[in-house]
C-alpha positions as CSV (number, residue, x, y, z in Angstrom):
1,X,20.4,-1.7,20.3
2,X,20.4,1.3,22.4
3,X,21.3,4.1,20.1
4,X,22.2,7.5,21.1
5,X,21.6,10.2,18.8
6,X,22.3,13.8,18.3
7,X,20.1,16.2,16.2
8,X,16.9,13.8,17.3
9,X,15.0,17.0,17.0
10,X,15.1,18.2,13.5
11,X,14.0,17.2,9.5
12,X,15.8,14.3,9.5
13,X,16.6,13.7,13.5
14,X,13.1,13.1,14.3
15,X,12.3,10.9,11.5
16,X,15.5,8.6,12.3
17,X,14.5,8.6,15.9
18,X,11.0,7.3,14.6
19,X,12.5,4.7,12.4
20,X,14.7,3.1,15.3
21,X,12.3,3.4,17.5
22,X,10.2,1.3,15.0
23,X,12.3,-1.3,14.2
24,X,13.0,-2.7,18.1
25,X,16.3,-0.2,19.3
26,X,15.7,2.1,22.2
27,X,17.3,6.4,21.8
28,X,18.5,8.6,24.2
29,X,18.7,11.8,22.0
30,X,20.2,14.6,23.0
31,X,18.6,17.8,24.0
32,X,19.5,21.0,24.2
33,X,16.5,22.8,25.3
34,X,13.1,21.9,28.0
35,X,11.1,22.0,24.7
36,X,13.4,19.3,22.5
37,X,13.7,16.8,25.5
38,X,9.8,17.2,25.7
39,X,9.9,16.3,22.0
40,X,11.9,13.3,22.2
41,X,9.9,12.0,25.3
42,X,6.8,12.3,23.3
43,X,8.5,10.2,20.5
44,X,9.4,7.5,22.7
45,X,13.0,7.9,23.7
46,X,15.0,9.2,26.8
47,X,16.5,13.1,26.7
48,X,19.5,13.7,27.4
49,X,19.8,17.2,28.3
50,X,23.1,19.5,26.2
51,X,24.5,20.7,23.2
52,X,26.6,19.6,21.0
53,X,29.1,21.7,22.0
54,X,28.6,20.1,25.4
55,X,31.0,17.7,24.6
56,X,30.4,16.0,28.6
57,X,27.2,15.3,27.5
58,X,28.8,13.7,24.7
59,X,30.8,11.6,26.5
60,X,27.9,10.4,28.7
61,X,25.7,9.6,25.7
62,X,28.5,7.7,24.0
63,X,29.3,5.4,27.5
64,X,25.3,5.0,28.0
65,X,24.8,3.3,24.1
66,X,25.9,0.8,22.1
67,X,25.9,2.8,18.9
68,X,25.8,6.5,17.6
69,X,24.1,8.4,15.0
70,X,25.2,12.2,14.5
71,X,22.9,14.4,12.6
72,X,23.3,18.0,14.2
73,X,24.4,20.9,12.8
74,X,23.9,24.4,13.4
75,X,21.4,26.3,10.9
76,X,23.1,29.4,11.0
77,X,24.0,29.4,7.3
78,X,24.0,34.0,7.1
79,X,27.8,34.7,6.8
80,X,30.9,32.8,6.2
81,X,32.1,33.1,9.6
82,X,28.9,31.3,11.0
83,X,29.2,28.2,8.7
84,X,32.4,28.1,10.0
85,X,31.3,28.2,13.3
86,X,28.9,25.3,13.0
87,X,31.6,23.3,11.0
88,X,34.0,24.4,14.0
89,X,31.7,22.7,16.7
90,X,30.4,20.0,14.6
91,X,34.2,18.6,14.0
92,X,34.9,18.9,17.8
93,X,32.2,16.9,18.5
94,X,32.8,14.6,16.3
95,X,36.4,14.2,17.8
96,X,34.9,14.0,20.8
97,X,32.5,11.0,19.9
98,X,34.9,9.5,18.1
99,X,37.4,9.1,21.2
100,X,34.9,7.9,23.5
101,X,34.4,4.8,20.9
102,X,37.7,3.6,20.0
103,X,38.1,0.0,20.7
104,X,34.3,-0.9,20.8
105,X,33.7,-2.0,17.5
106,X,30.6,-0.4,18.3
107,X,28.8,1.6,14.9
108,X,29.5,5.5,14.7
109,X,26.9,6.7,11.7
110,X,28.0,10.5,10.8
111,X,26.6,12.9,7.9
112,X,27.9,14.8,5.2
113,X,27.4,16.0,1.9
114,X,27.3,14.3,-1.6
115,X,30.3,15.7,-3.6
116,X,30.9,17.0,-6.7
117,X,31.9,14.6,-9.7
118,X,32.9,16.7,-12.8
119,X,30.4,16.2,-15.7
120,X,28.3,13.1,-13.6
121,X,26.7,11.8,-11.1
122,X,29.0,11.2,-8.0
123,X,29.2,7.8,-6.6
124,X,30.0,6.5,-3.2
125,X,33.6,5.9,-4.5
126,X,34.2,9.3,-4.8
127,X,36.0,11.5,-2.0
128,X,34.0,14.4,-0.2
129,X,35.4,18.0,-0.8
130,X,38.8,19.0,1.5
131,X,38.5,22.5,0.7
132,X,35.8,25.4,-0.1
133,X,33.4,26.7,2.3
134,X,32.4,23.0,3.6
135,X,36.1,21.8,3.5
136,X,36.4,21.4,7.4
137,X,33.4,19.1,7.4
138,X,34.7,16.8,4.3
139,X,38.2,16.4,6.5
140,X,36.4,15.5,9.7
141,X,34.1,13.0,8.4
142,X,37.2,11.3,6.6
143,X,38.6,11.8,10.1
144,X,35.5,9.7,11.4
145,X,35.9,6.9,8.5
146,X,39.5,6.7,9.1
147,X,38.2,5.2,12.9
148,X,37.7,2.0,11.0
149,X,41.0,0.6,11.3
150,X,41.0,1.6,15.4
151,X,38.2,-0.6,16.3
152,X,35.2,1.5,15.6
153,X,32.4,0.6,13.0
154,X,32.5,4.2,11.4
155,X,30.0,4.8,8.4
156,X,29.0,7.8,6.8
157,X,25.7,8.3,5.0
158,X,25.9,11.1,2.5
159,X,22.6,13.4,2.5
160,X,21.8,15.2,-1.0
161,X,21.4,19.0,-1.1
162,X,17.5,18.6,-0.2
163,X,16.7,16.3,2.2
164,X,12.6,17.2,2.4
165,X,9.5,16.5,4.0
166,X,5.6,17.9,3.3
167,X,7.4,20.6,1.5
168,X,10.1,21.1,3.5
169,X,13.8,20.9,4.1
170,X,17.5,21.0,2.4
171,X,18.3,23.7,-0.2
172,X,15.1,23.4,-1.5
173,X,13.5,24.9,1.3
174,X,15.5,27.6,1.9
175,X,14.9,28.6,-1.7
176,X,11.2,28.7,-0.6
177,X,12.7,30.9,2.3
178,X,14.2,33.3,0.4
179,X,11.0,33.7,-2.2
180,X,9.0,34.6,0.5
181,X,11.0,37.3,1.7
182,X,12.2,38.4,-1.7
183,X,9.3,38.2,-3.3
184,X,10.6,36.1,-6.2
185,X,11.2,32.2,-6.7
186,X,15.1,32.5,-7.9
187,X,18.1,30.5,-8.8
188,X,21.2,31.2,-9.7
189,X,22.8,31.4,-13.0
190,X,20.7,29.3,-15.6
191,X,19.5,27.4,-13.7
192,X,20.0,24.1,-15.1
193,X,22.3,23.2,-12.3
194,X,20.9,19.9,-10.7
195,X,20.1,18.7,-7.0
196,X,20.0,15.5,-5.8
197,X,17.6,14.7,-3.0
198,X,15.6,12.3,-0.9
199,X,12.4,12.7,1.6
200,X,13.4,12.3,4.7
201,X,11.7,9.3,5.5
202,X,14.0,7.2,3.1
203,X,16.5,9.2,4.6
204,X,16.0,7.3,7.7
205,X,15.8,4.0,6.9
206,X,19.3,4.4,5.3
207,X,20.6,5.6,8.6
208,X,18.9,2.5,10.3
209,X,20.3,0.1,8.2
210,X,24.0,1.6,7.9
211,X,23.6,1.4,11.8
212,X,22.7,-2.1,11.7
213,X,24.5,-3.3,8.6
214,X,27.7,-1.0,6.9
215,X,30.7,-2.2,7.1
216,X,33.6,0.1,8.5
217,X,35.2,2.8,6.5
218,X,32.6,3.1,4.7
219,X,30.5,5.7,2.9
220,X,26.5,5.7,1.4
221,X,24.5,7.5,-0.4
222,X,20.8,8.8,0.3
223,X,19.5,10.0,-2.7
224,X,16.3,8.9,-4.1
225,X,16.2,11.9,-6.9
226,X,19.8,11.8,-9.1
227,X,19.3,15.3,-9.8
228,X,16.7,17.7,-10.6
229,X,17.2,21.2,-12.4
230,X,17.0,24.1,-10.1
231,X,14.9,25.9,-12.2
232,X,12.3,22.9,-12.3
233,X,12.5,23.0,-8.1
234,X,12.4,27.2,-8.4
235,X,9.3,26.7,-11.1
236,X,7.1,24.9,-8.5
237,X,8.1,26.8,-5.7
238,X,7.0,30.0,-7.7
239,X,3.6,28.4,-8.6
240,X,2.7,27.3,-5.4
241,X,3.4,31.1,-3.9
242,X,2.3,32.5,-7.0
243,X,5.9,34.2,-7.5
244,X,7.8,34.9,-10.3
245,X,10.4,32.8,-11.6
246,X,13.6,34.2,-12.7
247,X,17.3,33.7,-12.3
248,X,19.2,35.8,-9.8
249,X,22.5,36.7,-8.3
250,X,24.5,33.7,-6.8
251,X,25.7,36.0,-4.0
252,X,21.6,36.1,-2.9
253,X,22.7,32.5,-1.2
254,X,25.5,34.3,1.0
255,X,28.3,31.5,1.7
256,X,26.3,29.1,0.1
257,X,26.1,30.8,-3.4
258,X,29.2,29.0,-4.9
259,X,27.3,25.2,-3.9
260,X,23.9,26.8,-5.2
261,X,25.1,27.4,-8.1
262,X,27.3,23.8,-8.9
263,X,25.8,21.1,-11.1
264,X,25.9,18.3,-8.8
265,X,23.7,15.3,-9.8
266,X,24.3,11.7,-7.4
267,X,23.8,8.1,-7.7
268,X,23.0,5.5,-4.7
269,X,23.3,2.3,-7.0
270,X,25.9,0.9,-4.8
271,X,23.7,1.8,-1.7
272,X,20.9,0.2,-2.7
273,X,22.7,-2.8,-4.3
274,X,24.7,-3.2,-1.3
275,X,22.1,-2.3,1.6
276,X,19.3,-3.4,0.0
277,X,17.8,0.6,0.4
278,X,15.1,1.4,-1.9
279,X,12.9,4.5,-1.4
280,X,9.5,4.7,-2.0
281,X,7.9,8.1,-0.8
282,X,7.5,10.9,-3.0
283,X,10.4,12.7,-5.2
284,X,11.1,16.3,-4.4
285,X,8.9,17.9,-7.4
286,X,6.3,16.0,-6.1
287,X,6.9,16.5,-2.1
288,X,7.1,20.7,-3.0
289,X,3.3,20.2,-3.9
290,X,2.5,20.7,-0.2
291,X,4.2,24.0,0.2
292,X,1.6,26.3,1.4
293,X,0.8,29.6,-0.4
């Protein structure tokens, strides 16, 4: 299958690129800079050159392939109005991509968030958030799913709050981040808030086989870890920079402070029954080992 991708550059982009590219389908990513398109002809695959806010480009990526994967996003995460700037251009593109397929039964994998089940782990059953600082993105990908029943294979793959990799990545890295410049390895309230997550590399193999297999309409979860406590993640992160640990200020996490601080453990026992997913590299406590002093 000829796949074209957006976000082939990043974490999780480059990995999934890797994956497909490994298991017999051909990418054209697209790239928004000389130095990405050189990145994704090193991998393998064909650029093609724009941003997502390019939505042209998008249109000529969608007619050139016979399936999608969206994983961009902007990393601007400083101020409320810049999440909802990325969230802004993200569900235009989506639109976008989303017109371009009706009719094909062709596959359309998007992202999004695990959401928040009150007192347990959230399932696959369960909706994605409407409202709150990542409301506009829960509508647009139920947008996306809602393609299903206009002739387009629409799946979603739900990433946990740390999606890492040698160290890096998700909410978990941006805590590391944020000790280095602070000087301390915090979390907000207690601290016994939990965080799903996954390493990226099981990451993408759900992504390949949601592609290749999901049904439409429907939704799957990548997490490997159901949920570790934030302290736990802050306690290695602190070690490993030789930091102290403490708890601090929920507003330290700027628009993100109110997510940061939610107890929001997930399961993927449906995902794995269904897609046959298992992962198999290293869980997050074990992964922030690598992080680099």
């Amino acid at each position: 299958m000829r796949v074209f991708v957006t976000g082939g550059t990043g974490l999780i982009g480059s990995v999934v690129v890797a994956e497909l590219l490994g298991n017999g389908h051909t990418v054209l990513a697209l790239a928004r800079s000389d130095a990405s398109a050189q990145a994704v002809e090193a991998a393998g695959a064909e650029p093609l050159r724009g941003a997502l806010a390019d939505l042209d480009a998008l249109r000529t990526g969608v007619a050139r392939a016979d399936g999608v994967i969206h994983l961009a996003f902007g990393n601007d995460f400083s101020s409320p109005e810049a999440l909802a700037k990325n969230v802004g251009e993200e569900s235009a593109a989506l639109a976008t991509l989303g017109e371009e397929l009706l009719g094909s039964d062709r596959p359309f994998v998007t992202v999004s968030g695990t959401p928040w089940a009150p007192g347990r782990a959230s399932t696959e059953a369960d909706p994605v958030p409407t409202d709150g600082p990542v409301g506009g993105r829960g509508r647009t990908v139920t947008a996306v799913l809602g393609l299903a029943s206009r002739g387009v294979r629409s799946t979603a793959v739900r990433l946990p709050r740390t999606v890492h990799n040698e160290g890096n990545g998700g909410f978990a890295g941006l805590l590391t981040q944020i000790a280095r410049r602070s000087g301390v390895s915090g979390y907000p309230g207690d601290g016994t808030q939990r965080w799903p997550a996954v390493h990226a590399l099981d990451a993408a193999v759900l992504f390949r086989l949601a592609l290749e297999r999901a049904e439409a309409g429907t939704a799957w979860h990548a997490v490997a870890d159901e949920g570790d406590r934030v302290r736990d993640i802050a306690a290695v992160i602190g070690r490993r920079l030789g930091l102290p640990v403490e708890s601090v200020p929920s507003e330290t996490y700027g628009p993100l402070g109110p997510i940061f601080a939610t107890d929001q453990p997930a399961s993927s026992n449906h995902t794995r029954q269904v897609l046959g997913w298992e992962p198999k590299n290293p869980s997050l406590l074990e992964d922030l080992e690598n992080i680099q002093p």
